[in-house]
C-alpha positions in Angstrom: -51.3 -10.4 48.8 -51.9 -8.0 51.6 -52.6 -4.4 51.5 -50.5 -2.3 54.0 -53.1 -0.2 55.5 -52.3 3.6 56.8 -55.1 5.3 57.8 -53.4 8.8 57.1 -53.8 8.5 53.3 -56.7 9.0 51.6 -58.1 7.9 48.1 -59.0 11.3 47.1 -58.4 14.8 45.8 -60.3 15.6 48.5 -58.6 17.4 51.7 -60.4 16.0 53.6 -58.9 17.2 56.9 -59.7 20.5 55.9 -63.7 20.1 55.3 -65.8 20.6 58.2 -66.4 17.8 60.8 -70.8 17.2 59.4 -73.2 18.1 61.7 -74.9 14.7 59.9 -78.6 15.1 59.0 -80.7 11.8 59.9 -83.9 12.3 58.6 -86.2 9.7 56.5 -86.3 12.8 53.6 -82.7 12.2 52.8 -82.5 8.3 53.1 -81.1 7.4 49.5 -80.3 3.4 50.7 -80.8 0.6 53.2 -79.3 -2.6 53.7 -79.5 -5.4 56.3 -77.1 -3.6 59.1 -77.3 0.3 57.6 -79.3 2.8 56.1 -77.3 5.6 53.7 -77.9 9.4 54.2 -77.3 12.0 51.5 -76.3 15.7 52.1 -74.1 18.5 51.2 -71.1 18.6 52.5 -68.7 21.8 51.6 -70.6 22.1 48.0 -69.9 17.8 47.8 -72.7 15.4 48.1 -71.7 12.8 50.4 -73.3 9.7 51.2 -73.1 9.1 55.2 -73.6 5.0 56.1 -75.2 4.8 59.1 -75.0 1.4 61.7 -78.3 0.5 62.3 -78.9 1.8 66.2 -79.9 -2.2 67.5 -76.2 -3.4 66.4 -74.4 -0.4 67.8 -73.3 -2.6 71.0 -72.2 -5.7 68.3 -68.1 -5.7 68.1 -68.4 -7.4 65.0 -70.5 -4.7 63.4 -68.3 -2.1 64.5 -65.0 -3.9 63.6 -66.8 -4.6 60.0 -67.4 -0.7 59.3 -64.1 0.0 60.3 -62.3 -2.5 57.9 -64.6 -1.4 55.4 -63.1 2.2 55.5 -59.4 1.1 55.7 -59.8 -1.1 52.8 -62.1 1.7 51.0 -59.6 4.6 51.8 -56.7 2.5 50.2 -58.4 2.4 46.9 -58.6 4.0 43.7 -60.9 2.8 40.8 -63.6 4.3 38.8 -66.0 2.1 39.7 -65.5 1.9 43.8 -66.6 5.8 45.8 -64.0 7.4 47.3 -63.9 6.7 51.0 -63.7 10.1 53.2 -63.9 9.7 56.6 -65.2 7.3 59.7 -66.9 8.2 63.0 -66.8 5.3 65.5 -68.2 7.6 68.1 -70.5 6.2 71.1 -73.8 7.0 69.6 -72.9 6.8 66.2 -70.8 4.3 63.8 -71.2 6.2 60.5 -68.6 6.0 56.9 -68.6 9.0 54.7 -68.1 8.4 51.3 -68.6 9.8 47.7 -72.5 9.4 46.9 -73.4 7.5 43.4 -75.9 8.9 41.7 -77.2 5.6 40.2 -79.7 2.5 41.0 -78.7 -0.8 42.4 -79.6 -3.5 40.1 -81.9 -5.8 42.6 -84.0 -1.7 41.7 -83.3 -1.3 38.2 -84.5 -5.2 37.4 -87.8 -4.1 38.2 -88.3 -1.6 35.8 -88.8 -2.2 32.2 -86.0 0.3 31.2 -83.7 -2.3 33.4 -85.3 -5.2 31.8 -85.2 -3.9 28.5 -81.1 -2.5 29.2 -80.5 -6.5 30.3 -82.0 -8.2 27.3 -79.3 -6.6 24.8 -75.9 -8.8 24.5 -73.9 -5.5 24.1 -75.2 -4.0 27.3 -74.6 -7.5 29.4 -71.3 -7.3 27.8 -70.3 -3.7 29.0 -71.4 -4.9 32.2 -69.8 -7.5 32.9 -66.5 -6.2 31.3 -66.8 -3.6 33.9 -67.4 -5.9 37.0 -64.5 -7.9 35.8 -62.1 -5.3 35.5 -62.6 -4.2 39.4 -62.8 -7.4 41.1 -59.5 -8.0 38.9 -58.3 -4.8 40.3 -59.3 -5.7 43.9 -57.6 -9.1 44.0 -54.7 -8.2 42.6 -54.7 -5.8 45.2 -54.8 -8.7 47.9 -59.1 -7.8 48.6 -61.9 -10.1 47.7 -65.1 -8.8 48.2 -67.1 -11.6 49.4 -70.3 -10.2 48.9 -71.3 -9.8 45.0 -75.2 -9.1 44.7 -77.5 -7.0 42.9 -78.2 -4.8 46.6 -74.4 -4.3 46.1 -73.8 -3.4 42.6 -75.1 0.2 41.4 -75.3 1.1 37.6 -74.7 5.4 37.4 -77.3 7.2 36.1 -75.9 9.0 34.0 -74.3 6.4 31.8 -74.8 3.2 33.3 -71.5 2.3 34.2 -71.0 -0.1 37.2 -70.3 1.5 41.0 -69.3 -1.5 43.3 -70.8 -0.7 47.3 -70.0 -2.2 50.1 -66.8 -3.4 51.5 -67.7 -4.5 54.9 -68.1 -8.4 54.3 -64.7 -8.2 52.3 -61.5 -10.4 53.4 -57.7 -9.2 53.6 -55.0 -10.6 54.7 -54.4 -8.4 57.3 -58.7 -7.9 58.0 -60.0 -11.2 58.2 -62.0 -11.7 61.5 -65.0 -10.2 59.2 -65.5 -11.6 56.0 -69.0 -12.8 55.1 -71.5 -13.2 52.4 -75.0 -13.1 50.9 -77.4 -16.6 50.7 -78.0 -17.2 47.2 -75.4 -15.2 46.2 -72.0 -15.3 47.3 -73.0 -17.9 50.1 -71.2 -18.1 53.6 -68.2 -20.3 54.5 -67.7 -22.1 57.1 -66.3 -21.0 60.4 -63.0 -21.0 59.5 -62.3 -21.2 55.8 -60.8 -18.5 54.4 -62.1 -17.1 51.1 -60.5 -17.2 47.5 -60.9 -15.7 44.2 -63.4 -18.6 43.3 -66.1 -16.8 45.7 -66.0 -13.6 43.8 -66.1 -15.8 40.1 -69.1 -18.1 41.3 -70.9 -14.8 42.3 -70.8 -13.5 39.1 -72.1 -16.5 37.5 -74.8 -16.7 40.0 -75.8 -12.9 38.7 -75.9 -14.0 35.4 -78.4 -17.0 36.8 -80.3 -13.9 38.4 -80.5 -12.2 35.2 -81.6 -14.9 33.2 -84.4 -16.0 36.0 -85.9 -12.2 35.5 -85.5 -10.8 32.6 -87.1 -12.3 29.7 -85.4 -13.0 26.8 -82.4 -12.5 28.2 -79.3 -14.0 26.1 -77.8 -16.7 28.1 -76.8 -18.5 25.4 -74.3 -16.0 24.7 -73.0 -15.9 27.9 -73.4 -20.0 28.6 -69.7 -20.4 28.1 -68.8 -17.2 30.5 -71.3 -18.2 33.2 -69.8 -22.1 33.0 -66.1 -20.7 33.7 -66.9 -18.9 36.4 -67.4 -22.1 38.4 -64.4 -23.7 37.6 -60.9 -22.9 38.7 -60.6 -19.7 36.8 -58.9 -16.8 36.7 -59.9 -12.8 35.6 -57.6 -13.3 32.1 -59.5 -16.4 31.0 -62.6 -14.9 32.1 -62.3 -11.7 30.2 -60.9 -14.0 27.4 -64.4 -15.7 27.4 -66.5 -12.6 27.4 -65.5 -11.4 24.2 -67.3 -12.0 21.4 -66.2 -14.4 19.1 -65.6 -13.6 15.1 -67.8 -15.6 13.4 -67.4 -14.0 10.6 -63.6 -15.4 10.3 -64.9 -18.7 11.3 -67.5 -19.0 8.1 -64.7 -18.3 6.0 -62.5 -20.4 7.1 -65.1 -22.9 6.8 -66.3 -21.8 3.2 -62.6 -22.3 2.2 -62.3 -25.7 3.4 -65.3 -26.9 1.6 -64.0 -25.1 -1.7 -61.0 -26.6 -1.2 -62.5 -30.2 -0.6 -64.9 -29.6 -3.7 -61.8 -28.7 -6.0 -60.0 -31.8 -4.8 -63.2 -34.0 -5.7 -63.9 -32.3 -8.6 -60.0 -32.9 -10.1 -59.9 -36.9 -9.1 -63.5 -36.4 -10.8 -62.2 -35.6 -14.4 -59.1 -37.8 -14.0 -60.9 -40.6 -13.2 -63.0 -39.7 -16.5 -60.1 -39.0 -18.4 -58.5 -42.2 -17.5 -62.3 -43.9 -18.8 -62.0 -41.8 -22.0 -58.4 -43.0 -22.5 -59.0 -46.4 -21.8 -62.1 -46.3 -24.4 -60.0 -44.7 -27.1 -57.2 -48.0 -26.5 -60.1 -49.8 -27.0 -61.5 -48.6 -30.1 -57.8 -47.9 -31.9 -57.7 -52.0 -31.2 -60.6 -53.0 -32.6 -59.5 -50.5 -35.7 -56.6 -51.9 -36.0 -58.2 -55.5 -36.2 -60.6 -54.8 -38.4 -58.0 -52.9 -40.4 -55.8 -56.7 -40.5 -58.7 -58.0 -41.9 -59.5 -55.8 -44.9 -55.6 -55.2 -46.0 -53.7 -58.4 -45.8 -50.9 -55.5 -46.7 -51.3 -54.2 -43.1 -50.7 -57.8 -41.8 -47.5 -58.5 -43.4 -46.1 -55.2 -42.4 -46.6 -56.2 -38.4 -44.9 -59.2 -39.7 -48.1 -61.5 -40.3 -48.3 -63.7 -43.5 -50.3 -62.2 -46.1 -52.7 -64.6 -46.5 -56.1 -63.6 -49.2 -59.1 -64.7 -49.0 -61.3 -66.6 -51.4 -62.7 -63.1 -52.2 -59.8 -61.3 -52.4 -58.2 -63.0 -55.0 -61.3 -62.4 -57.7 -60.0 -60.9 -60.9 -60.4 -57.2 -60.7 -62.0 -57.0 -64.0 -64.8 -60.1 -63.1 -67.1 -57.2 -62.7 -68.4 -58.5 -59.5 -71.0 -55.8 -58.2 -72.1 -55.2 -54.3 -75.6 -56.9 -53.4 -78.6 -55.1 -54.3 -80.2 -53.8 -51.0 -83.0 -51.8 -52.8 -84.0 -54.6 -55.1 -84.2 -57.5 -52.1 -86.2 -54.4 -49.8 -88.7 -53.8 -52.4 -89.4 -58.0 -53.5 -89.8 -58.0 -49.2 -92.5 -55.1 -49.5 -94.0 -56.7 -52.3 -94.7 -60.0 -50.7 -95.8 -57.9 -47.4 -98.3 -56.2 -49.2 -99.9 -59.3 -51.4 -100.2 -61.4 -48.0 -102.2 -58.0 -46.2 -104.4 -58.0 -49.6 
């Protein structure tokens, strides 16, 4: 998607026709930032500090340099997001190739790494988090508005000062459709094409990944387990939705009970074929032991015989005359003749 560039409008509250044309102060007391092809000047500017990016004076006579700056401020002056500077005004005159813009009061992260604060603020998953959530939401916003930046690093990403949310520098390596004899990129970073190829959204995604490879290579213990799945999709063929998808933080908490219902469940289920298999043992016992009752029962009362339709047949013992006075055995008597014999053998 291209952007439809008129260099009359300007991103900002700022009438900026109306503030005076700076008398811009190059001095080494008001550096505030250098790069590879620039150093960046602060000073007052109508009661505004402004940050003035100066072209280095040996590339001043490069045509690619100059076009770069240039593209840089027509892209810059086109857009509006928290997290880019408003773009003011350009000078592409003969001694001087110098962009005005907002200055950040903040600390690029290649700076802030160094310090323990930074390393400390990178170690904690909710900061990382907040972090990258930011970055993602304004290279979303700067694709969708047909720009790809080209040249994600920690020299080009500032975190404010005053509470650490993410400023984005530095447009003049960026592609659009309409700019794009001057897109470029960082070595280890968001690496160079070749002559030729024109860049996609995968360049932008694959630098991000490669910052989280930066973070994890200098600060110690930071969490790139948590971020393992993030860093992996941003080296495939992704998107900003299913990469803002895979930064947040899964609930855990849901998953465990889910799980710990499952397991109940499965334990119930056991448990119940448990006590019918048991039941169906007990039931089979009890068939069991009515038979053998009811056979023993045939046995002892022929009556019970001839009722299931059995002839009553008695036994020799049976038929004895009730009145024959025949008596049980004697089980005391024999046990004490037994003892009594036991005891004369010992003596």
């Amino acid at each position: 998607m291209a952007i439809d560039f008129d260099p009359s409008a300007f991103n900002s509250d700022v009438d900026v026709q109306s503030l005076p044309r700076p008398g811009y102060l190059f001095s080494d007391e008001n550096i505030c930032g250098e790069g590879a092809s620039c150093r960046v000047y602060v000073q007052r500017l109508g009661g505004l500090r402004v940050a003035i990016k100066r072209l280095r004076k040996e590339l001043l006579d490069s045509p690619t340099h100059i076009a770069a700056y240039r593209k840089e401020f027509e892209i810059g002056q086109r857009l509006r997001h928290d997290a880019l500077p408003v773009y003011l005004d350009f000078q592409p005159d003969g001694d001087e190739v110098c962009i005005m813009m907002d200055f950040v009061d903040g600390i690029t992260l290649d700076s802030f790494i160094k310090t323990d604060a930074g390393r400390e603020y990178l170690s904690q998953v909710a900061n990382v988090e907040r972090f990258l959530t930011q970055l993602l939401d304004v290279i979303g916003y700067l694709h969708r508005s047909g720009v790809i930046h080209c040249d994600l690093k920690p020299a080009n990403i500032m975190l404010r000062h005053t509470d650490r949310r993410v400023m984005l520098l530095d447009l003049d390596k960026a592609y659009c459709d309409t700019l794009d004899t001057t897109h470029g990129g960082s070595k280890g970073s968001s690496e160079l094409l070749p002559p030729g190829s024109k860049p996609t959204t995968a360049k932008d995604f694959e630098a991000i990944g490669n910052l989280i490879d930066w973070f994890n290579a200098h600060v110690k213990g930071f969490p790139r387990r948590r971020f393992r799945r993030f860093c992996r999709e941003c080296r495939r063929d992704t998107d900003y939705d299913r990469l803002f998808s895979e930064l947040k933080p899964r609930n855990y908490g849901k998953r465990i009970i889910g799980a710990v219902l499952i397991v109940g469940l499965l334990g119930a289920a056991v448990y119940m074929m448990t006590s019918h298999q048991k039941a169906s043992v007990a039931v089979d016992t009890t068939d069991i032991d009515m038979a053998e009752a009811v056979d023993t029962t045939d046995i002892a009362s022929p009556e019970t015989v001839g009722t299931i339709g059995r002839p009553a047949v008695a036994t020799e013992a049976q038929q004895l005359p009730a009145d024959t006075g025949m008596m049980k055995p004697d089980i005391g008597a024999d046990f004490d003749e037994q003892m009594a014999g036991f005891i004369a053998k010992a003596e």
